[in-house]
matplotlib code that plots the C-alpha trace (Angstrom):
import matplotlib.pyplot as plt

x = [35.3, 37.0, 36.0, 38.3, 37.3, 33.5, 34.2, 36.3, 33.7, 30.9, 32.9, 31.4, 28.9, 24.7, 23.2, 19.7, 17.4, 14.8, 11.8, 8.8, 5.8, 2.9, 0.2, 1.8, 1.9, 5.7, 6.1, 8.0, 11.8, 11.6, 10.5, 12.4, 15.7, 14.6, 14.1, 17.6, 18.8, 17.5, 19.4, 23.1, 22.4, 21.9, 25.2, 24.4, 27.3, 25.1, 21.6, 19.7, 17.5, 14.7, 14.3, 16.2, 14.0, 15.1, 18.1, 19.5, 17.8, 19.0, 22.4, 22.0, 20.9, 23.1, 26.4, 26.5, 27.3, 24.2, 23.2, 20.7, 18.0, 14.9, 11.8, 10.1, 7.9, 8.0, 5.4, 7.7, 10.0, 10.0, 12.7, 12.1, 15.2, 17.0, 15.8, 17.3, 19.7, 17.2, 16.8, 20.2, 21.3, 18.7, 19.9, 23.4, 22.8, 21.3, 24.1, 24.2, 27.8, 26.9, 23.9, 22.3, 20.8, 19.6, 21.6, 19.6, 19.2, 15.8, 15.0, 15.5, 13.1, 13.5, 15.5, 18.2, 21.4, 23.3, 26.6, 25.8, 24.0, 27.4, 29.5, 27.3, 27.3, 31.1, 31.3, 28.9, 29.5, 33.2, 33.2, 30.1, 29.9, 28.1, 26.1, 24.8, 21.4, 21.5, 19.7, 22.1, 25.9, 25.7, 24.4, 27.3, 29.8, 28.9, 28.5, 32.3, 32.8, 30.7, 32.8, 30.5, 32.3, 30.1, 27.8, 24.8, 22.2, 18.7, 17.3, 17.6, 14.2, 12.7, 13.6, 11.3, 15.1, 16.0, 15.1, 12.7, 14.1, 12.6, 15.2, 18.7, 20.5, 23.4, 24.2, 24.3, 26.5, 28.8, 29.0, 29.6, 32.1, 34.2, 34.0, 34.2, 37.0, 34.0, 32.9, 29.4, 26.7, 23.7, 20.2, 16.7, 14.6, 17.2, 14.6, 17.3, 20.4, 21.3, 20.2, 22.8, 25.7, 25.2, 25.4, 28.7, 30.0, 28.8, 31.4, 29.2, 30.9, 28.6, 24.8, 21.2, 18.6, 15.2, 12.2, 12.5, 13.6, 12.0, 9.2, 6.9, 3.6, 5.0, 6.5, 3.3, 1.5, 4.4, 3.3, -0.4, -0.4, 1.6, -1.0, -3.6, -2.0, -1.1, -5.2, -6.4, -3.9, -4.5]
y = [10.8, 8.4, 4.9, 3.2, 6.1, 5.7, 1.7, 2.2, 4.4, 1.7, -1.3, -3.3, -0.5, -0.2, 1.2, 2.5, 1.9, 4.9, 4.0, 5.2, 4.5, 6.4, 6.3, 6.0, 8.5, 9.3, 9.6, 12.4, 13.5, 16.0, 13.1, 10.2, 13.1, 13.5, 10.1, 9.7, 12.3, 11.1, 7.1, 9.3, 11.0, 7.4, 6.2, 4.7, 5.0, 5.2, 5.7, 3.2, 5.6, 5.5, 7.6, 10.7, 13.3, 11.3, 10.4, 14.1, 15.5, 13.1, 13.4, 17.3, 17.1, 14.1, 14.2, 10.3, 8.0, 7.0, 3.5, 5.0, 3.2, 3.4, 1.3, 0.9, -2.0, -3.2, -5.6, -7.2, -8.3, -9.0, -6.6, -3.7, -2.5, 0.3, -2.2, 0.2, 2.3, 5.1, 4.7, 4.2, 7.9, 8.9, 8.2, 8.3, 12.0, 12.7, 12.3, 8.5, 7.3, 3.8, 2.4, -1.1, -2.6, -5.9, -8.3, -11.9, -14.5, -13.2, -11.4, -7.8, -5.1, -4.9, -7.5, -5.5, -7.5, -7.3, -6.7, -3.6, -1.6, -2.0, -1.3, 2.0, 2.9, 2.3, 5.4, 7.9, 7.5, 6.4, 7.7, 5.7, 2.3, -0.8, -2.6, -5.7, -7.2, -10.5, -13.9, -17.0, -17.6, -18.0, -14.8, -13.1, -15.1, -13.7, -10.1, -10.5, -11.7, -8.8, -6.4, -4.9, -3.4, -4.7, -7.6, -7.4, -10.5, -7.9, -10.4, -13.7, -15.1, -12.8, -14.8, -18.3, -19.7, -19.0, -20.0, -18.1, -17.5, -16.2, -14.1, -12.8, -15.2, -15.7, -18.9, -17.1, -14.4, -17.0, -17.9, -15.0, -14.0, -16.6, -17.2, -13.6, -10.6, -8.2, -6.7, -8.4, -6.0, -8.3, -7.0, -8.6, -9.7, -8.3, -7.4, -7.2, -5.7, -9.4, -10.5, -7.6, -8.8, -12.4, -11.1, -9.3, -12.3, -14.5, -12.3, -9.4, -5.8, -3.8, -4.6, -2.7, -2.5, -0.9, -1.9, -2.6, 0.6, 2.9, 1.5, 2.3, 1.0, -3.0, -1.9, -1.2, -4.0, -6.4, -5.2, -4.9, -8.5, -10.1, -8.5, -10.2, -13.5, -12.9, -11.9, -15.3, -17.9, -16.2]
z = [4.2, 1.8, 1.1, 4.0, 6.8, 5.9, 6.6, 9.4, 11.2, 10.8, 12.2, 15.0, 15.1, 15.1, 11.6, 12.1, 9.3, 9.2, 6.6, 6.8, 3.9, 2.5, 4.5, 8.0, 10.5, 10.6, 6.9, 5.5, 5.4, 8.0, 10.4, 9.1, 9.8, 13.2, 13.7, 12.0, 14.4, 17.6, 16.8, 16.3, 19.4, 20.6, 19.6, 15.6, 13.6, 10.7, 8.6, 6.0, 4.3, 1.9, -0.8, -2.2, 0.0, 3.0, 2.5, 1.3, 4.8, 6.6, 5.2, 6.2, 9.6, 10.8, 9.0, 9.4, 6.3, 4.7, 3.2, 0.2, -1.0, -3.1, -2.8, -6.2, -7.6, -11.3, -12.5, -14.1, -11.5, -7.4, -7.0, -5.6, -3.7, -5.8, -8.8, -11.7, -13.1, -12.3, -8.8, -8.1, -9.7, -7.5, -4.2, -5.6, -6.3, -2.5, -1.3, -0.1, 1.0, -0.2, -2.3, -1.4, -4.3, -4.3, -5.4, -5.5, -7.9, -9.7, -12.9, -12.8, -14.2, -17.8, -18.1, -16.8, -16.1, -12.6, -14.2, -16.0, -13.5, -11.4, -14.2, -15.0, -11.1, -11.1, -13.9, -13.1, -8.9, -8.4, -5.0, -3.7, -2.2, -3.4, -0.9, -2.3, -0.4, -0.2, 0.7, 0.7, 0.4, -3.1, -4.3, -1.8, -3.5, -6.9, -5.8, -4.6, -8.1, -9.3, -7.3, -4.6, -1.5, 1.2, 1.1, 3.7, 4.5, 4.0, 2.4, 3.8, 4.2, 2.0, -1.7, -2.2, -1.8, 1.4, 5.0, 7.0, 10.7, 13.3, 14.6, 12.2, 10.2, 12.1, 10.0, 6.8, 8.9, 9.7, 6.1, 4.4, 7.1, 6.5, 2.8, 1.4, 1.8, 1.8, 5.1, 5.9, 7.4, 9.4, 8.4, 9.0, 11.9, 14.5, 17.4, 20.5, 21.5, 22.1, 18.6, 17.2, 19.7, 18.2, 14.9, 15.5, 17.5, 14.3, 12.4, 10.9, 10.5, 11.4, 12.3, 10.7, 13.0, 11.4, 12.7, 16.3, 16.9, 14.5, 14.0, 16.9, 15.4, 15.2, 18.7, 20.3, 18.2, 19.5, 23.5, 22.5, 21.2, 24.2, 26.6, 24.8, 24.8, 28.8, 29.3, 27.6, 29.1, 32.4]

ax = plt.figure().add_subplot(projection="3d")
ax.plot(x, y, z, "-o")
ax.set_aspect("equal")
plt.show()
């Protein structure tokens, strides 16, 4: 697929975010691909992977585009989403059809600068998209400026600078919809098909659902902890 077809097919559709971590039962690529696997056969239009290892299987077993990402923590900066130059080769290399890196306000590792790491990308990966995460309106308006393809609201509520909601953003959605030419993907704290619908109805793209489908131990703990709560008020 070419830029406008990989868009075009992720329009007004669900992206499943498959991450697992070290440590928890369903980590590994050949599980996050079957977990991958089992969200196209629900009707996602496309993957948010972790990783190279996951993202190249799951790029093999699906066939849908893939949002690449790479966790990695720096003591030197808070940013952790595909933070450098070598993360993003990474999961540029395993095939991702677009790369989220984050795109916020802070200090990057190294003292790396914003500008350069798109102007790098730009040269070595021409045919990959930029996703930049973001957490207000402000840092979407300068990755517009910056020249990233698609600006998504990951972030929001995760920077010291931005509200904390309990469910999606859908005021930042808004935003961004309506100030930028960029297609806006809505990510974060989307628990319900209903959450997603207001997203796309708040002008989002496409939506990115993670957790409250692929995550079945903050599933369960979600259940386990409204039983609890049920038991004691009686």
């Amino acid at each position: 697929m070419n830029d406008n077809a990989i868009l075009a097919s992720l329009r007004g559709g669900l992206i499943v975010s498959c991450q697992a971590y070290a440590g928890e039962v369903l980590f590994g690529a050949d599980v996050m691909s079957r977990m991958a696997l089992a969200a196209k056969e629900g009707g996602a239009v496309g993957i948010r992977a972790n990783s190279p290892q996951d993202i190249a299987e799951i790029k093999a077993r699906t066939a849908l585009p893939v949002i690449g990402i790479w966790k990695e923590r720096y003591a030197d900066s808070s940013i952790y989403i595909t933070p450098t130059m070598r993360e993003i080769a990474s999961v540029c290399d395993a095939g991702s059809d677009i790369v989220a890196i984050d795109a916020t306000d802070r200090p990057r590792p190294g003292g790396a600068l914003l500008p350069a790491l798109i102007a790098e990308t730009r040269t070595r990966y021409p045919e990959v998209l930029l996703m930049a995460d973001v957490s207000t309106l402000k840092e979407g308006l300068e990755a517009e400026r910056l020249g990233f393809d698609i600006v998504s609201t990951t972030l929001s509520g995760y920077t010291p600078y931005s509200p904390v909601h309990d469910g999606p953003d859908l005021a930042l959605v808004g935003e961004l919809a309506k100030a930028l030419r960029l297609p806006v993907f809505a990510e974060g704290r989307i628990s319900t098909p209903e959450q997603a619908a207001a997203c796309l109805r708040s002008g989002a793209y496409a939506v990115v659902v993670g957790s409250a489908i692929t995550r079945p131990e903050l599933i369960t703990k979600r259940f386990v902890d409204r039983i609890v709560r049920s038991a004691i008020s009686g």
